[in-house]
C-alpha positions as CSV (number, residue, x, y, z in Angstrom):
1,X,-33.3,-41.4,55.5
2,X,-32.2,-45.2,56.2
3,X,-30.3,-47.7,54.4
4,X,-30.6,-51.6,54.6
5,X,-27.4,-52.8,55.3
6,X,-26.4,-56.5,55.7
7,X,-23.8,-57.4,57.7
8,X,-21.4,-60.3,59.3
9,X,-21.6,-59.7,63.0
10,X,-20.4,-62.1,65.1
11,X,-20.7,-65.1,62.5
12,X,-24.3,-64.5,61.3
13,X,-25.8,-62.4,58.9
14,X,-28.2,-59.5,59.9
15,X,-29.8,-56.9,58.2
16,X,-30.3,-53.5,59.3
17,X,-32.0,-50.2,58.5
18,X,-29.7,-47.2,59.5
19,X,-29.6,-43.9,59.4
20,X,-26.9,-43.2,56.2
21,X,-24.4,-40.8,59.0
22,X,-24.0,-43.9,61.7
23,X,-20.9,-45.4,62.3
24,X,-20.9,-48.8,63.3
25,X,-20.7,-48.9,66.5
26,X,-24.4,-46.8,66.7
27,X,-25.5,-50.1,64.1
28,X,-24.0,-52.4,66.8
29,X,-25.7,-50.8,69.9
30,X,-28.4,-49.2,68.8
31,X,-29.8,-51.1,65.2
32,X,-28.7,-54.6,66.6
33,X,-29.1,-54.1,70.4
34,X,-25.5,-55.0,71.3
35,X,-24.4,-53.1,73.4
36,X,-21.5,-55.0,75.2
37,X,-19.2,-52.2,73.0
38,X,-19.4,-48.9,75.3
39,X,-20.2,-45.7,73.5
40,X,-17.1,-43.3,75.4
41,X,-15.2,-40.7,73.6
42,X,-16.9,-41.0,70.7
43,X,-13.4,-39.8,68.9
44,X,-11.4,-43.0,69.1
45,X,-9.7,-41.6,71.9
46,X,-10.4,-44.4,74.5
47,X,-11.2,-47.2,73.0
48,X,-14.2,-48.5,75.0
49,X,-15.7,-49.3,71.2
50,X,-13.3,-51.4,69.9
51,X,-14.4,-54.6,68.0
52,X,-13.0,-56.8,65.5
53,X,-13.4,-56.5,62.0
54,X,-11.7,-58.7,60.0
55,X,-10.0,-60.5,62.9
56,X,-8.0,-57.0,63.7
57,X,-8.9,-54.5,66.4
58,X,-11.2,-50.9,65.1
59,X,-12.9,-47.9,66.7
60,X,-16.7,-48.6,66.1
61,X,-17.2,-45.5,66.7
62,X,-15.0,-43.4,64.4
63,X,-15.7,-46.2,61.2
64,X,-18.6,-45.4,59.2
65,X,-21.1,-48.4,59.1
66,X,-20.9,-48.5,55.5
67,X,-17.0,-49.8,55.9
68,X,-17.9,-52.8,57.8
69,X,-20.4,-54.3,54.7
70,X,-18.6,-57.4,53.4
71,X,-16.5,-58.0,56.4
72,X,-16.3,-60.1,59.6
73,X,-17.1,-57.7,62.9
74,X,-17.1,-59.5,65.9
75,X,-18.2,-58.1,69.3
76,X,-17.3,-58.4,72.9
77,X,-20.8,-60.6,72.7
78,X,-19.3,-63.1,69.9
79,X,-16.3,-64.2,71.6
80,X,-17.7,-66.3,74.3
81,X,-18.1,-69.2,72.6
82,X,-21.7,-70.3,73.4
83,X,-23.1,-70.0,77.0
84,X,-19.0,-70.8,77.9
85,X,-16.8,-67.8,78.7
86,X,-14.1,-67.2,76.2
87,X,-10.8,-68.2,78.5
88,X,-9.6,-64.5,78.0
89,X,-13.3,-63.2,79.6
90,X,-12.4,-66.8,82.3
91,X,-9.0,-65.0,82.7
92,X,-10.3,-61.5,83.4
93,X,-12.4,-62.6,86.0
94,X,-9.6,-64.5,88.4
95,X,-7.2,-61.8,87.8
96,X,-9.9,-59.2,89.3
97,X,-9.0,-57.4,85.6
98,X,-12.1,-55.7,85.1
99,X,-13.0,-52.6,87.7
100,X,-16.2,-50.7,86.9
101,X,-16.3,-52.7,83.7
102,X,-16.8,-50.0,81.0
103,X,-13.6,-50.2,79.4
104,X,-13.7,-54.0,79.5
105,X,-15.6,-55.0,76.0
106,X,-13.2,-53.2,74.3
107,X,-10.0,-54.2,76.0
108,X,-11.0,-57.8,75.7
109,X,-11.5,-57.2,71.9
110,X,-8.2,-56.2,71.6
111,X,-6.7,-59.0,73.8
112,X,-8.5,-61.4,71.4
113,X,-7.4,-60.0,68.7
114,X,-4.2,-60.4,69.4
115,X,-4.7,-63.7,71.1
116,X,-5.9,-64.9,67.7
117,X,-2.5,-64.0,66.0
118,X,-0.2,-65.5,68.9
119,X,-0.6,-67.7,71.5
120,X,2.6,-66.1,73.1
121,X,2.7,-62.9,73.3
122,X,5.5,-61.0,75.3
123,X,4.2,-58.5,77.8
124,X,5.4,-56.1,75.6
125,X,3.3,-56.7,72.6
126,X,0.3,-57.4,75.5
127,X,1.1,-53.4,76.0
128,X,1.2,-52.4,72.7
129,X,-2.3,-54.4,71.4
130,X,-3.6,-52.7,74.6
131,X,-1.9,-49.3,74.0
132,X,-5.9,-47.9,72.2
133,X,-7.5,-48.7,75.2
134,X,-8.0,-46.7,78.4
135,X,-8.6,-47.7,81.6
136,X,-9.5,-45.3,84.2
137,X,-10.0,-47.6,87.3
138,X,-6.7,-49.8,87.0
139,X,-3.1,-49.5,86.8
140,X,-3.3,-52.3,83.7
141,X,-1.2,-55.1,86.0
142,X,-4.0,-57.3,86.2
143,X,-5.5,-56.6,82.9
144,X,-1.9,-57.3,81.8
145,X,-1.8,-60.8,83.9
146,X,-5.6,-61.9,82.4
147,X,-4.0,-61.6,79.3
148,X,-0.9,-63.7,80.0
149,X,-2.8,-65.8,81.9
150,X,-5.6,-66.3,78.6
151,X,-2.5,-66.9,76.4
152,X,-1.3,-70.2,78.3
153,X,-4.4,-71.5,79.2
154,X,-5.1,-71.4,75.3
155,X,-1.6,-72.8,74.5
156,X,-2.3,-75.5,76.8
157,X,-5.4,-76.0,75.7
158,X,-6.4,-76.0,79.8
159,X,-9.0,-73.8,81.7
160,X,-8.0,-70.4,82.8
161,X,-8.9,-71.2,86.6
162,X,-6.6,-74.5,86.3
163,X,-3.6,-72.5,84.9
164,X,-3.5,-69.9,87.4
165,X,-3.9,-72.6,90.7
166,X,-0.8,-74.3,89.3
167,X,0.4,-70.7,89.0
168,X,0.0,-70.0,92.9
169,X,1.0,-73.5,93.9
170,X,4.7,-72.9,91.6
171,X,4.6,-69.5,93.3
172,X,3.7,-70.7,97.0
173,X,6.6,-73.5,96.9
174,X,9.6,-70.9,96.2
């Protein structure tokens, strides 16, 4: 048996017919076809399905679907802003942050997240935002830099790739 759900996902409205046992993140990848949120554990343990709901950081894939009605979800897919990279997803990409890429959507859900709460976060509330999601392929350095990196090219309201250059110039002259 379905259900016709409406949702907010990534600032427009949708409807969808589900199955009444899905979480969300079955809705999001297989009801809506966004699948930028990685189906892992499927027990919250890794984090590869995190999203936004509400502006704070979830497991899709432990959250029933029917929890998500009447709020904001947004996606790995809503945070670019347009056809233009998000600065974080600019910022992951100079760092070399993302590896095999599975763990990615969910890591940069969290960073924005938290990125949308503070524009200066110390490394070790980076950590502790990050602390749901696991990476497999990295030893979280350069997932940890991207993030740093996102953060002041936000605050300066500058381009990711500008920040770091002036970065590695600063760096180069000592």
């Amino acid at each position: 048996m379905k259900d016709i759900l409406t949702l907010n996902v990534n600032g427009d409205e949708v409807e969808v017919g589900v199955p009444t046992h899905w979480t969300l993140l079955e809705t999001l990848r297989y009801g809506l076809g966004l699948t930028g949120s990685k189906q892992g554990c499927d027990k919250g343990d890794c984090g590869a399905c995190t999203v936004l709901v509400d502006g704070e950081a979830h497991l899709s894939c432990i959250m029933p679907v029917y929890e998500a009605v009447g709020h904001e979800v947004t996606t790995v897919e809503g945070i670019a802003d347009g056809p233009r990279p998000h600065p974080l997803q600019d910022a992951f990409d100079l760092c070399g942050a993302a590896q095999c890429g599975f763990c990615t959507p969910g890591i940069l859900a969290s960073a924005y997240g938290l990125l949308s709460h503070t524009l200066e976060p110390s490394r070790g509330e980076i950590q502790e935002a990050l602390s749901g999601n696991l990476c497999r392929c990295t030893g979280y350095t350069k997932i940890l830099d991207a993030v740093e990196l996102a953060a002041r090219a936000l605050r300066e309201n500058r381009p990711a790739d500008e920040v770091l250059e002036e970065l590695r110039e600063t760096a180069d002259a000592t």
